[in-house]
C-alpha positions as CSV (number, residue, x, y, z in Angstrom):
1,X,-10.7,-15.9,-8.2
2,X,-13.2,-14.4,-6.2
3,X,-14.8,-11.0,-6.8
4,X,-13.0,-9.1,-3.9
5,X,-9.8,-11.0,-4.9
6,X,-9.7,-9.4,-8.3
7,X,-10.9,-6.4,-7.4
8,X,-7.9,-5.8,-4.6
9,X,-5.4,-7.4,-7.2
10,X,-7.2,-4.6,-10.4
11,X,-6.6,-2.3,-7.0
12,X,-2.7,-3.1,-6.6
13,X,-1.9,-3.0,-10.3
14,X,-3.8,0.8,-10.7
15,X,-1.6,1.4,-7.7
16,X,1.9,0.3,-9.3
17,X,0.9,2.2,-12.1
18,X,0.0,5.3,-10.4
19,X,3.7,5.4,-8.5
20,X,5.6,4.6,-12.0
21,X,3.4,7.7,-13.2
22,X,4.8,9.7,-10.2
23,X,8.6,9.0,-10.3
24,X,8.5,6.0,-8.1
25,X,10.4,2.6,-8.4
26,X,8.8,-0.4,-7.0
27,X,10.9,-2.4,-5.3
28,X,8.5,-5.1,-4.1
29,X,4.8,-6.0,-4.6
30,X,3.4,-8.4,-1.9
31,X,6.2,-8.9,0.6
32,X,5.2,-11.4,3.2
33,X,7.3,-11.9,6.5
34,X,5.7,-13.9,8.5
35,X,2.0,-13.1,8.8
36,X,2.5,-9.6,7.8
37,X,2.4,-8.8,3.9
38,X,3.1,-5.6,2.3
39,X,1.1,-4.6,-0.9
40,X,4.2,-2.7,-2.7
41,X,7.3,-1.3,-1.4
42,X,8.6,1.7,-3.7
43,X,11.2,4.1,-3.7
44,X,11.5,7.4,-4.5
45,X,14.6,9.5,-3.5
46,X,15.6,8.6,-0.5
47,X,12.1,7.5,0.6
48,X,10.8,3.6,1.1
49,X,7.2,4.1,0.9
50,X,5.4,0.9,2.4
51,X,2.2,1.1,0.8
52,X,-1.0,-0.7,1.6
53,X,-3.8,-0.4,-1.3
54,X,-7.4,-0.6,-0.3
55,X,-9.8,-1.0,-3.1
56,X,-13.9,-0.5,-2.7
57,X,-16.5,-0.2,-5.0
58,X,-18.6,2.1,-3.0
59,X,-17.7,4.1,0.3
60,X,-21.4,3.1,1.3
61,X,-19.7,1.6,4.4
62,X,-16.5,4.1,4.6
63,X,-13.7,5.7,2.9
64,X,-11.2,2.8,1.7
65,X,-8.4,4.1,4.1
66,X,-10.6,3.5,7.2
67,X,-10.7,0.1,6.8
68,X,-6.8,-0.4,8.0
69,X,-7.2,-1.4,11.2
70,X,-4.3,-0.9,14.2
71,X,-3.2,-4.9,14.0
72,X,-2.6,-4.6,10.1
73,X,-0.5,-1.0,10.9
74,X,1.3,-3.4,13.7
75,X,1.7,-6.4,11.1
76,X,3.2,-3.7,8.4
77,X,5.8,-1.9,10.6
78,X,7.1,-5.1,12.0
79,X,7.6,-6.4,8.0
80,X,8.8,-3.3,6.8
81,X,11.9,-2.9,10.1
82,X,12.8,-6.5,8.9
83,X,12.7,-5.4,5.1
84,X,14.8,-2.5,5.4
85,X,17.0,-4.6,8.1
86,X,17.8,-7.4,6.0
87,X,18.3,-5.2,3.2
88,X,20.6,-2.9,4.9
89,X,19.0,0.3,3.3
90,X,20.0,3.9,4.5
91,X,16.1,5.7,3.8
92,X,13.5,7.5,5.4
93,X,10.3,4.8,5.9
94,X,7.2,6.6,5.2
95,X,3.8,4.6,5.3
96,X,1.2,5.3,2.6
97,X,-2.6,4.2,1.4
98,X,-3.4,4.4,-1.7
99,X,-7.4,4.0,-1.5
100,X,-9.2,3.2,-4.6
101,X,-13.0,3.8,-5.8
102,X,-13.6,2.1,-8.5
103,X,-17.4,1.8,-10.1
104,X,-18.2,0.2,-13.5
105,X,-16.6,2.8,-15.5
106,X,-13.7,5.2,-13.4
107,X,-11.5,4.6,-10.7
108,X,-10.7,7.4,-8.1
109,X,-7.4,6.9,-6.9
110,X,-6.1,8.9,-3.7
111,X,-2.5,8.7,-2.4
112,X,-2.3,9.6,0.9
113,X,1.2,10.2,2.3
114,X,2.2,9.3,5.9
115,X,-1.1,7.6,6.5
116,X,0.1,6.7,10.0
117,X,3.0,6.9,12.3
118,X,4.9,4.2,13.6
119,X,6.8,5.6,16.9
């Protein structure tokens, strides 16, 4: 596995643990329909979060967040209507980032709640 490859997957399992921290239930972790794929779907209440988990070791070139671009936001709100379509859920869709810095010895984590809107 590739450097960026385990630092993304390190970056999704801080993530889970930071939403089991924080009352949330993950429902899914790497949901793929079609060429979409969501990092982790969690629950909490009555609110699906869909959240996408960018991990960087600097910010040299940016915040983490910044680097979801508008095809990916496309790519995740077409997943997450067939997700919550084909599951028949009754919730309020909210779309997060969790964006991760992570150097040798701490990780910054960030949760940032509706990251972008969808309509």
């Amino acid at each position: 596995m590739s450097l960026s490859n385990q630092l993304g997957r390190d970056g999704e399992d801080l993530a889970v643990q930071y939403l089991l921290k924080n009352g949330y239930q993950i429902l899914e972790r790497n949901y793929r329909y079609r060429k979409a794929e969501i990092d982790i779907i969690a629950l909490k209440k009555e609110i699906l979060a869909v959240v996408e988990v960018k991990s960087r070791t600097s910010s040299y070139f940016g915040a983490p967040e910044s680097f979801v671009s508008p095809k990916k936001i496309k790519l995740l709100v077409m997943a997450t209507d067939h997700y919550v379509t084909s599951n028949n859920l009754s919730v309020t869709v909210r779309f997060d980032i969790i964006s991760i810095l992570k150097d040798k010895k701490v990780s910054n984590i960030q949760h940032i709640e509706d990251a972008f809107y969808f309509f």
